[in-house]
BALOBA-1460 file (C-alpha; in Angstrom, 3 decimals):
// residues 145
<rec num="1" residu="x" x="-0.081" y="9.195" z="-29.593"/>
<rec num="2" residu="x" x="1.253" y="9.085" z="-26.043"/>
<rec num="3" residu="x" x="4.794" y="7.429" z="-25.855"/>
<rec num="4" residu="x" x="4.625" y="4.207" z="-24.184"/>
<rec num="5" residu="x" x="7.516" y="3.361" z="-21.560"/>
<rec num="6" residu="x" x="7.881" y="0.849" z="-18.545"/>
<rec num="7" residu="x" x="10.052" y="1.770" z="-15.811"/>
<rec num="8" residu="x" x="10.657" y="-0.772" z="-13.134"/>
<rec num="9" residu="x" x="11.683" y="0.154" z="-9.643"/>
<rec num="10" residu="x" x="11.923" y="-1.534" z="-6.273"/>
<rec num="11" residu="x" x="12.743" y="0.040" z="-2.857"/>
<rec num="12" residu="x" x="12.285" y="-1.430" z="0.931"/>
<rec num="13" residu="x" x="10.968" y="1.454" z="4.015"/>
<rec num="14" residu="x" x="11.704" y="-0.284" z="7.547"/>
<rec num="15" residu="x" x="9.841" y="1.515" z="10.422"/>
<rec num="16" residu="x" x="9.629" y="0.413" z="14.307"/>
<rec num="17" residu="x" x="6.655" y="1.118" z="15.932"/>
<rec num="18" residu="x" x="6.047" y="0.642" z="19.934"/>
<rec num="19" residu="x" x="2.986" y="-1.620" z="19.455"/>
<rec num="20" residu="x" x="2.735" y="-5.829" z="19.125"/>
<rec num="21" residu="x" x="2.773" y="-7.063" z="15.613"/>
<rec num="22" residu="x" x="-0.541" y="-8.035" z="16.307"/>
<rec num="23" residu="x" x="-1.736" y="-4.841" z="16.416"/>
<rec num="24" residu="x" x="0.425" y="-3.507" z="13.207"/>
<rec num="25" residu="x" x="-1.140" y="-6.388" z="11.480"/>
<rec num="26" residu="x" x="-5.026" y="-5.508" z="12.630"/>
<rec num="27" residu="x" x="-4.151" y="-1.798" z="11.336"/>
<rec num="28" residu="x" x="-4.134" y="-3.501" z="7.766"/>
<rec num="29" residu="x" x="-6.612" y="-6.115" z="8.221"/>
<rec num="30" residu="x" x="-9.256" y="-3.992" z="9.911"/>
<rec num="31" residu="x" x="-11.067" y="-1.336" z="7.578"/>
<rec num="32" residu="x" x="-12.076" y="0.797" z="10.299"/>
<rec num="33" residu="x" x="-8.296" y="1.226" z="11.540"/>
<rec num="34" residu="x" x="-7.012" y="1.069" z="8.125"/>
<rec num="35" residu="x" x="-9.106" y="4.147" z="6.632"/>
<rec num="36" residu="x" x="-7.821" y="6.610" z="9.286"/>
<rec num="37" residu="x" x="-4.226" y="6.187" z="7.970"/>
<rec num="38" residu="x" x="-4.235" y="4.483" z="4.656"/>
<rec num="39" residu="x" x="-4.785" y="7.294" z="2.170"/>
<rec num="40" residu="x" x="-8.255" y="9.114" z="0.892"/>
<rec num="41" residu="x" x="-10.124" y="6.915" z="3.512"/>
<rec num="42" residu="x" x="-12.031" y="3.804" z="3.511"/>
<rec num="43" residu="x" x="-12.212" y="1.550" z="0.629"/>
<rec num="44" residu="x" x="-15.162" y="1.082" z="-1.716"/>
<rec num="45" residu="x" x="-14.786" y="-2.966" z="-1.363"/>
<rec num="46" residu="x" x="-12.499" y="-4.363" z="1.493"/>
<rec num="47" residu="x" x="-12.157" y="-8.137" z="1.311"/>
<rec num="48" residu="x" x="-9.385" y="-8.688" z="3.349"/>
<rec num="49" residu="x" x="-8.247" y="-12.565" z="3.056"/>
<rec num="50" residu="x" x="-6.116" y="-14.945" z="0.253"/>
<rec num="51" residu="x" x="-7.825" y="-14.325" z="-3.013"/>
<rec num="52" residu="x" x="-9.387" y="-11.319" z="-1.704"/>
<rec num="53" residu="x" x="-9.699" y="-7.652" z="-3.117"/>
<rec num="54" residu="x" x="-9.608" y="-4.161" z="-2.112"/>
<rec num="55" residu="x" x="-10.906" y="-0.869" z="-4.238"/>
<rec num="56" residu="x" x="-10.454" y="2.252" z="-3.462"/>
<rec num="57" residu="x" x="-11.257" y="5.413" z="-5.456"/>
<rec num="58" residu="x" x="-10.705" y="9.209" z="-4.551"/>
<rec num="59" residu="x" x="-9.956" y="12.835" z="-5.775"/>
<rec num="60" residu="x" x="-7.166" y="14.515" z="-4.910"/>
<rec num="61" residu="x" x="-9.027" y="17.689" z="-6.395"/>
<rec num="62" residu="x" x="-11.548" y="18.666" z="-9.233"/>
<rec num="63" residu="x" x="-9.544" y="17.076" z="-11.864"/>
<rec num="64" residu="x" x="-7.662" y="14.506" z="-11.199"/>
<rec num="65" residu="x" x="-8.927" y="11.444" z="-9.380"/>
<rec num="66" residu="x" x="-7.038" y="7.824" z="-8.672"/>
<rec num="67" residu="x" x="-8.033" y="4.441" z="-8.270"/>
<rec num="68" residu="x" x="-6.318" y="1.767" z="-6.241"/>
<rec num="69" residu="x" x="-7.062" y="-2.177" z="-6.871"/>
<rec num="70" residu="x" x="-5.397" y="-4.857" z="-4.874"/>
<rec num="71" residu="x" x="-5.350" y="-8.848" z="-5.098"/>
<rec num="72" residu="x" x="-4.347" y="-10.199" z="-2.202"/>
<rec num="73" residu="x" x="-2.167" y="-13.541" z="-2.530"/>
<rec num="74" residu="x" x="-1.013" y="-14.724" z="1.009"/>
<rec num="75" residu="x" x="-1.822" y="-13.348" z="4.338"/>
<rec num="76" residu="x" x="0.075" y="-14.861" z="7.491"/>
<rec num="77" residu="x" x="-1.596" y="-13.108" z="10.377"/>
<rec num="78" residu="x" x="0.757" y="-11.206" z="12.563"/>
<rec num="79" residu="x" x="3.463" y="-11.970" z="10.082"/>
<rec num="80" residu="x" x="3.142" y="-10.972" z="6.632"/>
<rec num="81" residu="x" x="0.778" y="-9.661" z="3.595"/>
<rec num="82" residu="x" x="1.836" y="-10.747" z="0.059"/>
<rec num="83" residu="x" x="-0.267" y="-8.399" z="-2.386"/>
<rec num="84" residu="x" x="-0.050" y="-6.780" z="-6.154"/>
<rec num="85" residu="x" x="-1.997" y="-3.525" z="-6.853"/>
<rec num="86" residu="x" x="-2.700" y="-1.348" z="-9.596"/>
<rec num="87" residu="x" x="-3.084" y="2.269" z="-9.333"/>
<rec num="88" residu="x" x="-4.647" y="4.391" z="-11.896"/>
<rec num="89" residu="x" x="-4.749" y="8.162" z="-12.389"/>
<rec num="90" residu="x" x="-7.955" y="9.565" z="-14.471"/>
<rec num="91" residu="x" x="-8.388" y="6.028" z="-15.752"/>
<rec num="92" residu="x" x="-4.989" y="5.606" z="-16.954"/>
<rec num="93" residu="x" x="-2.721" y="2.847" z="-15.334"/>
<rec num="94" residu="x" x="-0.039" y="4.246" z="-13.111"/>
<rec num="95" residu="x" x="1.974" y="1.263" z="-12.431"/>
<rec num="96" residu="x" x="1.468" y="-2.502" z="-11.277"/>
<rec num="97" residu="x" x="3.144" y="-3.499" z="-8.694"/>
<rec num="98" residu="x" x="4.133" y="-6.481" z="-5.913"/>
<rec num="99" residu="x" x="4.162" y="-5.628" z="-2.223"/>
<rec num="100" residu="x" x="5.226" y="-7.582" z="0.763"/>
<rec num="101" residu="x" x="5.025" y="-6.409" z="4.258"/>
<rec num="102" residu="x" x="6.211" y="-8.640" z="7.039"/>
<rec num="103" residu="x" x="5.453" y="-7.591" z="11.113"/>
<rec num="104" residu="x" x="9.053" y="-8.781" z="12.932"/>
<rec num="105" residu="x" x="8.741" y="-8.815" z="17.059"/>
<rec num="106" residu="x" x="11.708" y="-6.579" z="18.410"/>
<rec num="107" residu="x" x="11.119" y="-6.159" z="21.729"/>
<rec num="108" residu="x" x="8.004" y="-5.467" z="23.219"/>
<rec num="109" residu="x" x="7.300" y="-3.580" z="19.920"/>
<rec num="110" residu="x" x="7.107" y="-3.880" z="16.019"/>
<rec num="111" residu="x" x="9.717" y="-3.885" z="13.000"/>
<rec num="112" residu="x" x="7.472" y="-3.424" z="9.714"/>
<rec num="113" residu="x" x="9.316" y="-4.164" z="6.813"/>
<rec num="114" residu="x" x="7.901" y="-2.931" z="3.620"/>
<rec num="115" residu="x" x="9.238" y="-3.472" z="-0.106"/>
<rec num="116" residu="x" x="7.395" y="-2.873" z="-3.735"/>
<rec num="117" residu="x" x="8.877" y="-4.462" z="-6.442"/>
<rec num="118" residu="x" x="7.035" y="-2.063" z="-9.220"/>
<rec num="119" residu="x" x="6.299" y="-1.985" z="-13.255"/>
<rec num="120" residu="x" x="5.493" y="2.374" z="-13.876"/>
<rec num="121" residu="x" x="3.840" y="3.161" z="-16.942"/>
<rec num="122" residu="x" x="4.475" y="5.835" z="-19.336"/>
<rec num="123" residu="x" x="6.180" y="8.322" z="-17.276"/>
<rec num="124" residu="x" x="3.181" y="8.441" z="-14.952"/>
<rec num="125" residu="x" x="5.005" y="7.638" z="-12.168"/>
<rec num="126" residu="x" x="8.226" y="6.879" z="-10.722"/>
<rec num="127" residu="x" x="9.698" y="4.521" z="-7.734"/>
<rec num="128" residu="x" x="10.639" y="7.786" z="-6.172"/>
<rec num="129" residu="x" x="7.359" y="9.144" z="-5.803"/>
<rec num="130" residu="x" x="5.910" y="6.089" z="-5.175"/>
<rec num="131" residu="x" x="8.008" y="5.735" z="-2.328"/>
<rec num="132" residu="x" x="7.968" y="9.129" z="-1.121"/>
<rec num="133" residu="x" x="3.856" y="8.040" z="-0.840"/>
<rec num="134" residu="x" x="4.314" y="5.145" z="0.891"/>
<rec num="135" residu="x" x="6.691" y="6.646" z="3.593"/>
<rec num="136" residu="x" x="4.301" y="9.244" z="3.995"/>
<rec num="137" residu="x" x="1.598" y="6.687" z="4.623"/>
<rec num="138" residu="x" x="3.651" y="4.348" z="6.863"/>
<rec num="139" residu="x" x="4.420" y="7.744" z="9.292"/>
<rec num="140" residu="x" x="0.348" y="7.900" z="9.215"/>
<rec num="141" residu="x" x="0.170" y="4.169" z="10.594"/>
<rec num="142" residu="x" x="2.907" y="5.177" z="13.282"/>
<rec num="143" residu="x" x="0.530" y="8.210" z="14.232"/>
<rec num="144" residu="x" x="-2.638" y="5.700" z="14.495"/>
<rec num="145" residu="x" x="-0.758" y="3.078" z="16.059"/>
């Protein structure tokens, strides 16, 4: 039997980028923007609103494949998203986590402000990699944007 453990883990990423937080906030809300920077690509269901979901599945080769499932809980446009996701690797739970991202004006430009408050299961993951993934994914956005 696989030892069970819960690690939790929170970290914050700030990144400026030389754009209007309107248009930060459309890279999220618009699936067409969002799949060139946000991972394997485009989501399988994209409901972007309060009570809304997103699904995404993808391989990262022949044998391991992960899912990503988000609720979201309160959208501000041009401010903030408030959303908790679940990621999965091969069908087993990652972690569940909380995520807020808030779109500051500074300037003529953007301050995204981006922090995960996270549950990782069973040695799966960590809060390291998990933000070492997100970084990696926010320096995508500032490439798109």
């Amino acid at each position: 039997m696989t030892e069970r453990s819960i690690v939790h883990g929170t970290f914050t990423i700030e990144r400026n980028y030389a754009v209007p937080p309107a248009r930060a906030f459309k890279a999220w809300a618009d699936p067409a923007i969002k799949a060139k920077w946000f991972g394997a690509g485009a989501s399988e269901v994209f409901d972007f609103r309060e009570g809304g979901r997103e699904y995404a599945s993808g391989a990262m080769d022949e044998k391991t494949t992960f899912t990503f499932e988000v609720r979201y809980y309160d959208i501000v446009p041009d401010n903030r998203i408030v959303y908790t996701y679940e990621m999965a690797m091969n069908g087993a739970r990652l972690s569940v986590s909380v995520a807020t991202v808030e779109f500051r004006a500074e300037g003529k430009g953007t301050k995204l402000v981006l922090r995960e408050d996270g549950a990782f299961l069973d040695g799966l993951d960590t809060v390291d990699q998990r933000r070492q993934g997100t970084e990696m994914l926010l320096n995508q956005l500032g490439t798109v944007l």
